[in-house]
C-alpha positions in Angstrom: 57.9 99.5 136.5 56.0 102.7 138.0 57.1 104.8 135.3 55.9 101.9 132.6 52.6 102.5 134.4 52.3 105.8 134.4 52.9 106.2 130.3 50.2 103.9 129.8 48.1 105.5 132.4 48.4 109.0 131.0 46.4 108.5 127.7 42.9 108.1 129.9 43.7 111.8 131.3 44.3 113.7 128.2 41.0 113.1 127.0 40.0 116.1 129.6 41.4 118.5 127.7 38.8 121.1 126.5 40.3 121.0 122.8 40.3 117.5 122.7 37.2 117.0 119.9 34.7 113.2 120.7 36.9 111.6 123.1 35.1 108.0 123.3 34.6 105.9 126.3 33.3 102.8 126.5 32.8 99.2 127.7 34.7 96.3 126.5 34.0 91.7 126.3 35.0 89.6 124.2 36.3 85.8 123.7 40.0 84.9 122.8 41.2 81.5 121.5 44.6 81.3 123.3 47.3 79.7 122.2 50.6 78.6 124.5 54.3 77.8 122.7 56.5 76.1 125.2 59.7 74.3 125.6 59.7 72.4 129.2 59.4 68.9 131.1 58.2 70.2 134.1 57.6 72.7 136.3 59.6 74.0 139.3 58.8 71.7 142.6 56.1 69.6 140.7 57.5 65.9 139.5 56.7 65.3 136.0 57.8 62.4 134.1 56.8 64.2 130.8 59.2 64.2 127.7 58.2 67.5 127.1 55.8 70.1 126.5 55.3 72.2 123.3 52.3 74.0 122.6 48.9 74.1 124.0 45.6 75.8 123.4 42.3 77.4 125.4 39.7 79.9 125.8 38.8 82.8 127.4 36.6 85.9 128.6 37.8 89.2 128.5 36.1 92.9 129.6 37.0 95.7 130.0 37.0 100.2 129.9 37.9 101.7 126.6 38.7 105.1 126.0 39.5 106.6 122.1 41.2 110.5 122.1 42.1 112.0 118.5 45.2 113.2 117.8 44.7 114.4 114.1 42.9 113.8 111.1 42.5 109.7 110.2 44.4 108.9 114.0 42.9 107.7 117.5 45.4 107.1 120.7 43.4 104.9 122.5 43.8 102.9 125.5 42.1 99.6 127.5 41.6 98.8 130.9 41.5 95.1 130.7 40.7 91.6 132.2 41.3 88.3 129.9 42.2 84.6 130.7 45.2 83.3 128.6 44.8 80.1 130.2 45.0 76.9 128.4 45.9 73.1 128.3 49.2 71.8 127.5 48.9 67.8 126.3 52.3 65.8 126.1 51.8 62.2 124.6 54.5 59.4 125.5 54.8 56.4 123.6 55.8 53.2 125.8 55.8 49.7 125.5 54.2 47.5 128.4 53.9 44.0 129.1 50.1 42.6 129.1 50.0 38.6 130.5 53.6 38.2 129.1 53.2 40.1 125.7 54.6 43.3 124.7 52.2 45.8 124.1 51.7 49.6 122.5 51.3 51.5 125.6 50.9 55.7 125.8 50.8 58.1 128.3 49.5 61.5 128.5 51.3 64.3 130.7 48.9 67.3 130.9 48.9 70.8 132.3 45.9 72.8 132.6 46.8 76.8 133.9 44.1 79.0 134.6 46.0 82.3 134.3 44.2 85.7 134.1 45.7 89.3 133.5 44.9 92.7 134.1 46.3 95.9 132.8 46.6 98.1 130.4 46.3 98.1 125.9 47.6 101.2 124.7 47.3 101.5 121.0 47.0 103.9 117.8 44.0 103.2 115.8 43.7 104.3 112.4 40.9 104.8 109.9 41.6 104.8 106.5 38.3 104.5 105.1 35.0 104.3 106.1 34.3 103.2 109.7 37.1 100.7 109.3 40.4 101.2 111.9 43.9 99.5 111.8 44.7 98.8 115.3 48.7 98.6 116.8 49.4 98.5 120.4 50.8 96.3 123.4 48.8 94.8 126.4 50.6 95.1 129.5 49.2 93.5 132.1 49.7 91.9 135.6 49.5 88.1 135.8 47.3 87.9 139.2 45.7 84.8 138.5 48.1 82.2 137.9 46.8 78.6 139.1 47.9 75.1 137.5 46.5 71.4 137.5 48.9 68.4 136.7 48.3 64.9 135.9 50.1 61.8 133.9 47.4 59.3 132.8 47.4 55.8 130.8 45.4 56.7 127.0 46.3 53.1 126.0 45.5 50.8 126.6 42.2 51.7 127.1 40.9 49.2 128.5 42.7 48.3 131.1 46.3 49.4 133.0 47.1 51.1 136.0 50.3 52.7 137.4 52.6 51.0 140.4 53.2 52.9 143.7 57.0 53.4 144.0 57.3 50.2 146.4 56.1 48.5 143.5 52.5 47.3 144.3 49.7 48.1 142.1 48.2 51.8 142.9 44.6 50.8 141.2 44.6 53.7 138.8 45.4 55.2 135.9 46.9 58.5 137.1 49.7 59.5 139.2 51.8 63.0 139.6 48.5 64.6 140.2 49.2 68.2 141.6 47.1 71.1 141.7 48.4 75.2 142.8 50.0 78.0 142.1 52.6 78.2 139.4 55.8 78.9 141.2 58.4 81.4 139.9 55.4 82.8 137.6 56.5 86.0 135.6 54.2 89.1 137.2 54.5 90.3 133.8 52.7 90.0 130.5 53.6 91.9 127.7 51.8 91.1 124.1 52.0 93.6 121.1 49.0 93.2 119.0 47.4 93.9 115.5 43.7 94.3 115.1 41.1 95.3 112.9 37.6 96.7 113.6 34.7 98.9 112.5 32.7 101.2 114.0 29.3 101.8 113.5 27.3 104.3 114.8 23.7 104.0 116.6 22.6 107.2 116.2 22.7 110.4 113.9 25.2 111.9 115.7 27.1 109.0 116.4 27.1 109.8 120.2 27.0 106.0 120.7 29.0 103.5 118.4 29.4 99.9 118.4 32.4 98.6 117.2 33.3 95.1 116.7 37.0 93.7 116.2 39.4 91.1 115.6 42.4 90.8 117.4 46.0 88.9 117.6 48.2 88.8 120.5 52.3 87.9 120.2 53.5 87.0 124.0 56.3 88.3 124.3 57.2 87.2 128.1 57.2 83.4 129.4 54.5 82.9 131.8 57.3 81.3 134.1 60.8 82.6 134.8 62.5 79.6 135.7 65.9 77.2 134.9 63.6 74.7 134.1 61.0 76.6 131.7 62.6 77.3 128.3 59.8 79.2 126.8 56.0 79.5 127.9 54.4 82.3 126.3 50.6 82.8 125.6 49.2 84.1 122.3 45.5 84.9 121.8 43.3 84.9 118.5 40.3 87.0 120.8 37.3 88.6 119.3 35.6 91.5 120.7 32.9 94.4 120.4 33.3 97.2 122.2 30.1 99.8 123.2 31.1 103.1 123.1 29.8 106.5 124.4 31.7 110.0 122.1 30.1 113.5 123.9 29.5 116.0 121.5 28.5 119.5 122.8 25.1 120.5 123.0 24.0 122.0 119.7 23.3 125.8 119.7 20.3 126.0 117.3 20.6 129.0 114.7 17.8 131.2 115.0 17.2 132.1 111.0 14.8 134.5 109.9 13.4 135.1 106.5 10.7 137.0 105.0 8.4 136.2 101.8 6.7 138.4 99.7 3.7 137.3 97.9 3.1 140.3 95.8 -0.3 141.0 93.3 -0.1 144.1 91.4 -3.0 145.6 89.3 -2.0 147.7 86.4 -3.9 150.8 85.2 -3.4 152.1 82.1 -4.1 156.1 82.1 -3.0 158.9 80.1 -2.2 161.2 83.0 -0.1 160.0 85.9 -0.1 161.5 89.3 2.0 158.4 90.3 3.3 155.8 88.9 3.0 153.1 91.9 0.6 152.9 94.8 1.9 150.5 97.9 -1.0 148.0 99.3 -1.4 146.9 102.7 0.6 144.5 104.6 -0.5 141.1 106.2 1.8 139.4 108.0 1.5 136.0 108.9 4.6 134.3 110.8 5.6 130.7 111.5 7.7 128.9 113.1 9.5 125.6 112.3 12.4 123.6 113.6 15.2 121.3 112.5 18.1 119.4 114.7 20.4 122.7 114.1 17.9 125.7 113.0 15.0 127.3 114.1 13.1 128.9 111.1 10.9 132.0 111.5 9.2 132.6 108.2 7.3 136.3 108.3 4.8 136.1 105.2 3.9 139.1 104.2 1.4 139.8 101.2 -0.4 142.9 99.4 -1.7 144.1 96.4 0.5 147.3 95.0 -0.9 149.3 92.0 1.4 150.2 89.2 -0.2 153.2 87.0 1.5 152.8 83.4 0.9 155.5 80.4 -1.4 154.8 77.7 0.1 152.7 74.7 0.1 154.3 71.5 1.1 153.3 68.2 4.5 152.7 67.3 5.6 150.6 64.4 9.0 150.7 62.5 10.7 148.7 59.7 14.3 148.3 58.7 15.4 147.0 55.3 19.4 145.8 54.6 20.9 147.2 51.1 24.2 147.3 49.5 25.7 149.8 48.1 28.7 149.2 45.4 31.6 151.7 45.1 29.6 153.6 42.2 26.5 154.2 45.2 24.4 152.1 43.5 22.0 150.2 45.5 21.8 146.0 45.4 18.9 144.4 46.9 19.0 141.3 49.2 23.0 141.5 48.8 25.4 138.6 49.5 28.1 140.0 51.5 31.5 138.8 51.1 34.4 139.2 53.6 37.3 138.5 52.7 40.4 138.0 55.3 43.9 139.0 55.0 46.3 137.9 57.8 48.9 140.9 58.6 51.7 141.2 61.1 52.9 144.5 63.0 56.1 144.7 64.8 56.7 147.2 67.4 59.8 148.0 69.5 59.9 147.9 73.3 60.9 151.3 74.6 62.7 150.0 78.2 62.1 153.0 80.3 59.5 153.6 82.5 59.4 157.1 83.5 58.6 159.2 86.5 57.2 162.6 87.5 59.1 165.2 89.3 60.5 164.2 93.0 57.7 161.0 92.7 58.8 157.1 92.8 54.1 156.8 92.1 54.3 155.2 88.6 52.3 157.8 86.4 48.3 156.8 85.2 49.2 156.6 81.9 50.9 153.0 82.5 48.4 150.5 82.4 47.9 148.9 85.8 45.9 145.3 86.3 45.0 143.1 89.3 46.1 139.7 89.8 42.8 138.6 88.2 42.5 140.9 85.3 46.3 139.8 85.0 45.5 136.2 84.2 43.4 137.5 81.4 45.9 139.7 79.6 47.0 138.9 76.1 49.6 141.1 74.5 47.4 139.9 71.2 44.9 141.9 71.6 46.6 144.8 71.8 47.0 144.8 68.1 44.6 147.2 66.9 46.3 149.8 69.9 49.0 152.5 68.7 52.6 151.9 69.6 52.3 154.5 72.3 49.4 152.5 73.8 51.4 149.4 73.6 54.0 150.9 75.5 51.9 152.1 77.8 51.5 147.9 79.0 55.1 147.8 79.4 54.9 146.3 83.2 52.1 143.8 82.0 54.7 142.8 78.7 57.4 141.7 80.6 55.2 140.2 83.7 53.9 138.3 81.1 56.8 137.2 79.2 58.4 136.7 82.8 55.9 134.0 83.3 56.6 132.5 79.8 60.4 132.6 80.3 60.7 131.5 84.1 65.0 131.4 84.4 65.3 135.0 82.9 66.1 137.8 85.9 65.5 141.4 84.8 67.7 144.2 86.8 65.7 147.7 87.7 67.8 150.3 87.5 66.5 153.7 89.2 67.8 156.9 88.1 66.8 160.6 88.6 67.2 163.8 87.1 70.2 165.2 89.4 68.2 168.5 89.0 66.2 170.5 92.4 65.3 168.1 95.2 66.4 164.9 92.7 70.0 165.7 92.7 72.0 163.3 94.7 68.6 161.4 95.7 69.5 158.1 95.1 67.1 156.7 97.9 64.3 158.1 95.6 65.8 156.5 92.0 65.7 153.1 94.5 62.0 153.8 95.6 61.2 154.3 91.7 63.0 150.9 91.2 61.2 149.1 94.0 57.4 150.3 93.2 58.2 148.9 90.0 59.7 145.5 91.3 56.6 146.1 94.0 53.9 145.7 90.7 55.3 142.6 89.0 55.5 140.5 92.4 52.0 141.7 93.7 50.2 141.5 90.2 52.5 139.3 88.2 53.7 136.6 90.7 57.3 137.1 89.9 59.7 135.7 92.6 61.5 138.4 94.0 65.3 137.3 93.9 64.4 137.3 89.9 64.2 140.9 89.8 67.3 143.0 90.9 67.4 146.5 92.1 69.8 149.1 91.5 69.9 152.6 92.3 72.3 155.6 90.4 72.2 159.6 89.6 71.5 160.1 86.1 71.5 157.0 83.9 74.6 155.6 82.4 73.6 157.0 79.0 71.1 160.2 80.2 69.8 162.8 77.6 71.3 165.8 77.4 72.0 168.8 78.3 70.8 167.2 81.4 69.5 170.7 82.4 66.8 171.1 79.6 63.4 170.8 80.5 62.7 167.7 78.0 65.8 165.8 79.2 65.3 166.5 82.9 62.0 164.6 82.0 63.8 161.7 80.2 66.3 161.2 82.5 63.7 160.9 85.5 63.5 157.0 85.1 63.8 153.3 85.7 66.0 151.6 83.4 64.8 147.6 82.5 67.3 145.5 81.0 67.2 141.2 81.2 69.3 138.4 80.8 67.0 137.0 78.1 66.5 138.8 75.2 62.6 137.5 75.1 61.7 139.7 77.8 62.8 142.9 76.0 62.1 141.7 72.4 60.2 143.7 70.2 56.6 143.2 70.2 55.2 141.2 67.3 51.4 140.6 66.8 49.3 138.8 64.4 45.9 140.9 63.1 43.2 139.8 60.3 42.2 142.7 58.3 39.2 142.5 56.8 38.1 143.4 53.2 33.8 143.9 52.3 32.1 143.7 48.6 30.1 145.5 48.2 32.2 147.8 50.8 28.2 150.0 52.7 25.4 148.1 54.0 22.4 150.6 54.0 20.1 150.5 56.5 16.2 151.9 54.8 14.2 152.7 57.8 10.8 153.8 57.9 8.7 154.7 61.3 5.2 155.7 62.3 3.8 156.7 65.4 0.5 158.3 67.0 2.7 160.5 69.5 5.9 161.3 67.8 9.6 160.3 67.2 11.7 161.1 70.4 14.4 159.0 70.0 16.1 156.0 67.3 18.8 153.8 67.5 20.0 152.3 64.6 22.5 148.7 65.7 24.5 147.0 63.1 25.8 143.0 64.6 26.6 139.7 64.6 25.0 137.1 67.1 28.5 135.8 67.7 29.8 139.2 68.6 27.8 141.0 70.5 30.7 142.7 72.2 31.1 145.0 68.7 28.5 147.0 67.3 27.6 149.6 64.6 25.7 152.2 65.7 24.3 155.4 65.1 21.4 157.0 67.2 19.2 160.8 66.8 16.6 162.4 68.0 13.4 163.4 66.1 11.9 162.6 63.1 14.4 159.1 62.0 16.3 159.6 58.9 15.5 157.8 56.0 18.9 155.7 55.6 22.1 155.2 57.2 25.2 153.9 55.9 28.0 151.7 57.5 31.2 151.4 55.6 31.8 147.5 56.6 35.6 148.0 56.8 36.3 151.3 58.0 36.6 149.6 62.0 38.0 146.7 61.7 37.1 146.1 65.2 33.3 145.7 64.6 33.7 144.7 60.3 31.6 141.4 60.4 33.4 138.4 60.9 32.0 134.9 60.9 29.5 133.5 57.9 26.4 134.0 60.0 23.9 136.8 58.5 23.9 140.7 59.7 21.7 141.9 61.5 20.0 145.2 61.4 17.7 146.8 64.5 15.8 149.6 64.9 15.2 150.8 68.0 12.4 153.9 68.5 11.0 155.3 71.3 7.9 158.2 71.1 7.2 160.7 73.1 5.1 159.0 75.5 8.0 156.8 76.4 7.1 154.0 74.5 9.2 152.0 72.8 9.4 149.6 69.5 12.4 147.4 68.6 12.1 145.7 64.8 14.9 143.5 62.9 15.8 142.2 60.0 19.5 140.1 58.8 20.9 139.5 55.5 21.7 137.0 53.6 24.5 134.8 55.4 28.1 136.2 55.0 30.9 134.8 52.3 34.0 134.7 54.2 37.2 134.2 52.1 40.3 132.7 54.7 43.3 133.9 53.1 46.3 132.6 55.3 49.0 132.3 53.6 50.2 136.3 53.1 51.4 138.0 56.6 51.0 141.2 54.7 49.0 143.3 53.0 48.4 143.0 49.5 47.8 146.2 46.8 47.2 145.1 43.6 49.8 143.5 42.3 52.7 144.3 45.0 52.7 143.3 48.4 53.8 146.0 50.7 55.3 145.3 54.3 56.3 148.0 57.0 58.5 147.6 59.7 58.7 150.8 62.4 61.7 148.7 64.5 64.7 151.1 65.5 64.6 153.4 68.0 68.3 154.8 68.2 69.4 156.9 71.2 69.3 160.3 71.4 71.2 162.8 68.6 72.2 159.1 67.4 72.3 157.5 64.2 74.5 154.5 64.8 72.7 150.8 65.1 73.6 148.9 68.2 72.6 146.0 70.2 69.0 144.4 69.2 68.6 146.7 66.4 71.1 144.8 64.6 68.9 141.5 65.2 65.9 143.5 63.5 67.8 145.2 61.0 68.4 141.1 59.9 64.8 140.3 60.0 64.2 142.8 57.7 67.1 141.7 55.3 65.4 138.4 55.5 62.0 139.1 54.1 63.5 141.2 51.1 63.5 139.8 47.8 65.8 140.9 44.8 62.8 142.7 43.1 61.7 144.7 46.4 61.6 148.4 46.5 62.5 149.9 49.8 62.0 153.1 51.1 63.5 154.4 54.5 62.3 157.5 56.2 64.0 158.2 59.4 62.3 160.8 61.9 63.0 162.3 65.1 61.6 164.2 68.0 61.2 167.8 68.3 64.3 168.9 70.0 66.9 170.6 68.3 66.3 173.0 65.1 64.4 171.7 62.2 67.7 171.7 60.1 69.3 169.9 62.3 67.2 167.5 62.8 66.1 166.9 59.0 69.5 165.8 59.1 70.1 163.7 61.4 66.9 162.1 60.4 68.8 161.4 57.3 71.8 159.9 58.8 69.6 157.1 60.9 67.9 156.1 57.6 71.3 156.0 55.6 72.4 153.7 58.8 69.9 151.4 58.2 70.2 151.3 54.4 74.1 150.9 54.8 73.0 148.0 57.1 70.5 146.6 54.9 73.4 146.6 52.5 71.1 147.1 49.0 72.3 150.3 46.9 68.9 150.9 45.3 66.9 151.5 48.7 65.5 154.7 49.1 66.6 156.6 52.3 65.0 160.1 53.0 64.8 162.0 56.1 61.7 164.1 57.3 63.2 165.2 61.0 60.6 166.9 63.0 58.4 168.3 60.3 56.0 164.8 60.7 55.9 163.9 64.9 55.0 160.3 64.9 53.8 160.7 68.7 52.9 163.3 71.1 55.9 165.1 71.8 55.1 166.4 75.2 55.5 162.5 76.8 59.3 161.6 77.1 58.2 157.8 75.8 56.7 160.2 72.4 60.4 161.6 71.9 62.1 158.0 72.7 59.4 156.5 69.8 59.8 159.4 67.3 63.5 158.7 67.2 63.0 156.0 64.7 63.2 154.7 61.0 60.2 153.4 59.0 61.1 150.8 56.6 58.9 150.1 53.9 59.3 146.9 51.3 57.2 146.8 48.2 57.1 143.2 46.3 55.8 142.4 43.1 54.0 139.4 43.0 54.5 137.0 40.7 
């Protein structure tokens, strides 16, 4: 029993905890309809000649302390101190049959027992709100039954007229009730235990809801008989009770923020003079401040107002105009020309060179890679790397495969660091792992790519290194971290989708004409479309502006025009003086022909595709691995009237008549491959360097085949 009491005790002392946030305390009254379930025909030492009690009902006060703590977010432990009567009246009705001046007659008695029975104890219970101010109430009232007082009697109903009972000697006792007792129950059960379910809602009375009142609704199940005794079956007490409790939640002082701003109400006069000794004369300050509160600020505005001077050179006359012309192939001139774009949708494959390679005795990935953050990441499209050169798309390499890393989540990549096995590389295999791991280090950081996707392995040279391994060239080659995946995608070659763009007539002409009292300094001549601001044709001088300046529409792709809207021309000129003029003028809106149903590019009456795809190992000519895949591709788009031309190249090591051979052999490879006798296969070795030799990723792309199909179209 003591240590019952002391777990319900406990919750009114946690609530002194310091971290403890709006621990409530409060008072408690309330009213409960009780109702009693028994099974008994009397009670111990009190005669009875009831057939039975079963149920009973009554009413009662209750009051009481309340204390709420919070555990967490939506959840209360709270717990009661309590006083409440259960009492109530228990009504047995016997039927009976009694003889009235020699007649039978319908007789009833009625055995009653009123308790008066009051507890006092304890409610634990965990309250919680799911919306609003509304709380879902479980808990138990434990209690000790300290007041536990009874009143008996067995009275004549009917007749009711008339009756009375006999005295056990037979004579007439001259009333209507006998077993009249009155006590204390015997054998009562010190114990009252009653789980309970019970709704309420708090509502606060103030802002800060440091006082609440929360009304409820409550139902009691009795667990224990109210009499532990051979002769009591069951006497337990439920209770319907309903309740508002006034609460009081401590909140800490508030600290008011002390915030302090400053406003400036600023006049400025402006003089307009030819010779400036300054440009800006400060006023004088006034300062007004004031002060204002709130519940959890205190405001101090400082105004502070003045009247500055701003000194500004003398305007002088500057006008210009612009005028839009075409110009046709032949240079003549068309006035007010209707532009016509017209789109052709082209396709460039590149391969994906799977190296990334390192500087002497360094596991820093080189500048020339393209690094991103995580955000710029998100953005990155390998798209819009189309109009870049194949060493450029290289260059993203690590953002490539984070990307398609992403796109392909089951694929696993192994980085395999190698290094030169020349001066303070040789035998390093702690530095080939470093290389692998900075590598491994970027995609997780920036790309978000689980790190048990990506395995590291560390070696000497690579499996297949260049050599001599002792050159200068292949020392750099062989300094490197090797990518390879168990998903093709991640490695494939790199295929993007462009729309070149085709202009009739092919110049716009810009006429301009300017006049001012102080001279030309500068002019700025801007070429654009409202819809891509991003891309602009321009062309500025200094001086006197030239009369005219042409703009070949598709000569940059990036910045040709592209949507129907018109073009539109600015001049910008600024004089000598400083000041400047800005003066437009568009064309007439833009034809633009779609043509999406070509993915290359069209030249009269062929249409010409080009594929740079292989990149064969070094000295090598043989096709391996996913060069066979492209070598199919291309077999795929050629028709049996295509002319094909191969021209196989290589880097610049080795002599040129070496090389011009071996050149050879890679394109005969791949016309062997592409199995068509009439395919032209010719070999230029190093006499035309694709890339910039001096980069081991320029060597790796200039050993390569171009393959070039030319289709009549019918």
């Amino acid at each position: 029993m003591r240590k019952v009491f002391l777990l319900l005790v406990i919750p009114f002392f946690l609530f002194s905890q310091e971290d403890a946030p709006r621990n409530r305390y409060g008072i408690f009254g309330g009213y409960g309809l009780n109702s009693h379930i028994a099974d008994f025909k009397r009670l111990p030492d009190c005669p009875s000649c009831s057939p039975g009690y079963k149920d009973g009902s009554g009413s009662g006060l209750s009051f009481g302390a309340v204390v709420d703590i919070p555990l967490f977010s939506s959840f209360y432990l709270s717990s009661k101190f309590i006083y409440r009567d259960i009492g109530a009246k228990l009504i047995s009705n016997e039927k009976t049959t009694i003889i009235v001046e020699g007649e039978p007659t319908e007789g009833e008695f009625q055995h009653s027992i009123e308790s008066t029975l009051g507890i006092i104890g304890l409610e634990p219970q965990v309250k919680f709100n799911p919306i609003g101010g509304l709380y879902i109430n479980v808990g138990a009232n434990v209690s000790y039954l300290f007041k536990k007082d009874y009143s008996q009697e067995e009275k004549i109903t009917k007749p009711a007229e008339y009756g009375t009972f006999l005295n056990p000697d037979g004579s007439d006792s001259h009333s209507r009730v006998r077993n009249k007792f009155s006590g204390t129950l015997q054998e009562a059960n010190p114990l009252y235990l009653a789980p309970f379910l019970s709704l309420s809602y708090s509502i606060p009375l103030d802002t800060r809801s440091k006082f609440i009142l929360e009304p409820e609704v409550s139902y009691y199940f009795g667990l224990t008989n109210i009499v532990n005794h051979q002769l009591v079956n069951k006497w337990k007490a439920n209770t319907l009770a309903f309740g508002v409790s006034l609460k009081y939640s401590p909140a800490k002082p508030v600290v008011k923020e002390e915030i302090h701003r400053e406003k400036y109400q600023i006049d400025t006069i402006r003089i307009a003079t030819d010779v400036i000794a300054q440009k800006f004369s400060k006023g004088k300050e006034a300062i007004k401040v004031e002060r204002a509160e709130t519940d959890k600020e205190i405001i101090i505005t400082k105004y502070i107002s003045r009247v500055d001077t701003i000194f500004t050179p003398k305007v002088y006359t500057l006008e210009g105009k612009i005028e839009i012309v075409g110009l046709d192939e032949s240079g003549m001139e068309i006035s007010n020309p209707r532009f016509k774009v017209k789109e052709i949708i082209s396709n460039r494959l590149d391969p994906l060179l799977n190296y990334i390679f390192f500087e002497d005795n360094s596991y820093k990935i080189p500048d020339r890679y393209i690094k991103l953050s995580p955000i710029e990441a998100k953005e990155f499209e390998i798209e819009k790397l189309f109009y870049d050169s194949t060493i450029q798309i290289y260059h993203n390499i690590l953002n490539i495969i984070g990307k398609r890393l992403n796109e392909y989540p089951t694929a696993k990549i192994t980085l395999i660091g190698c290094n030169s096995g020349q001066g303070a590389e040789k035998g390093n295999t702690e530095l080939s792992r470093r290389r692998a791991e900075e590598v491994k280090s970027y995609l997780v950081k920036v790309w978000n790519i689980a790190e048990e996707r990506i395995i590291i392995e560390a070696r000497n040279l690579p499996q297949k290194p260049s050599t001599p391994p002792d050159e200068p060239d292949k020392i750099q080659e062989n300094r490197r971290v090797e990518i390879i995946s168990d998903n093709n995608k991640i490695l494939e070659p790199i295929f993007i989708e462009k729309i070149d763009r085709i202009v009739t007539p092919p110049t716009a002409r810009f006429k301009l004409q300017a006049q001012s009292e102080a001279g030309i300094a500068k002019w700025i001549v801007t070429g654009y479309q409202q819809s891509d601001l991003a891309n602009k044709f321009i062309v500025e001088g200094t001086g006197e502006i030239q009369p005219q300046v042409d703009w070949v529409l598709s000569q940059y792709q990036k910045i040709t025009p592209k949507s129907p809207e018109p073009v539109v021309g600015e001049l910008f000129l600024q004089d000598k003086k400083g000041n400047t003029n800005v003066t437009r003028t568009q064309t007439q809106p833009i034809e633009v022909i779609k043509i999406t149903d070509t993915l290359v590019r069209k030249e009269g009456d062929y249409k010409i595709e080009k594929f740079s795809l292989i990149l064969f190992d070094f000295d090598k000519a043989t096709i391996e691995g996913i060069n066979k895949k492209i070598v199919e591709f291309i077999r795929r788009r050629i028709q049996p009237n295509s002319e094909i031309e191969i021209i196989g190249y290589t880097d610049r090591t080795g002599t040129p008549e070496y090389n011009k051979q071996l050149s050879k052999r890679r394109a005969d490879a791949v016309k062997e491959a592409l199995n068509r006798p009439d395919v032209v296969a010719i070999g230029v070795g190093q006499e035309r360097l694709l890339y910039d030799n001096n980069l081991p990723e320029g060597r790796f792309y200039c050993r390569t085949v171009e393959v070039n199909v030319k289709t009549r179209i019918k």
